[in-house]
N, C-alpha and C positions, 0 to 999 in steps of 0.2 A: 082945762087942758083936754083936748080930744085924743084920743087912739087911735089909728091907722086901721082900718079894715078894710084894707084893700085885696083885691085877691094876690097880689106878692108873697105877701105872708103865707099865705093858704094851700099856698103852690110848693112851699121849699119840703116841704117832705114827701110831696110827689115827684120832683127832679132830683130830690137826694138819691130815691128810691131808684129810682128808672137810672138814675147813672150808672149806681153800683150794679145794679141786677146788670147789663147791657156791655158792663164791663168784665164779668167776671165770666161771661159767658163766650167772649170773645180770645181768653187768654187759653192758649195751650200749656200741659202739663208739660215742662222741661225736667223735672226732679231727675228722672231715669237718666236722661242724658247726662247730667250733672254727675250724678251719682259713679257712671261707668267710668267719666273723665277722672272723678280726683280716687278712683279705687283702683287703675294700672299701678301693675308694678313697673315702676320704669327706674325706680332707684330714686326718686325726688321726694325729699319732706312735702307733707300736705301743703305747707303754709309756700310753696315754691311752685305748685305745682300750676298754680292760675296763668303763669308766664310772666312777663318782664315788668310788668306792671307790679304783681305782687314781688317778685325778688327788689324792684327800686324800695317798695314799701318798708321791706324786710329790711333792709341795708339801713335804709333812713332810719327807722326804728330803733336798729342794735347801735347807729351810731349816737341819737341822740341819748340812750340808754348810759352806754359808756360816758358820752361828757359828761351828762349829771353825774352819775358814779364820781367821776374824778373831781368835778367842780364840788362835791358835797364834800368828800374827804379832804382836798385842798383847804375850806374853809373849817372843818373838823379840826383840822391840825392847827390851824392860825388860829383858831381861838381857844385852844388847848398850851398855846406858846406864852408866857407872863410878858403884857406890855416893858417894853422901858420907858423908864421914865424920865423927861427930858430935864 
């Protein structure tokens, strides 16, 4: 069985390198802006404050939340109730 020694191999930790370095140098710091946005006092919980996107999020969450809630205690109680017997 032979092994590949080709230069492909030889090459991927030179293109790992040069991508990340190439990238990381190109990105701007947003933190600050972030940070200004979700610290207004505008009266809106954190988890609200992203706009309609997180309140959809939020909604969906608290309602799948509740169904399980009620679907868990639903069957809590049905198998807390003695079968009858046919």
């Amino acid at each position: 069985m032979q092994y590949c020694t080709c230069t492909c191999v030889q090459m991927v930790p030179v293109v790992l390198s040069r991508g990340f370095r190439s990238s990381t140098q190109t990105l701007k710091n947003r933190v600050p802006e972030a940070q200004k946005h979700f610290q207004m006092d505008n009266g809106l919980p954190v988890h609200i404050k992203g706009g309609t996107v997180d309140v959809l999020m939020y909604r969906a969450t608290m309602t799948l939340t509740l169904g399980g809630t009620c679907y868990s205690i639903y069957w809590l109680l049905r198998a807390s109730v003695p079968q009858k017997k046919a």
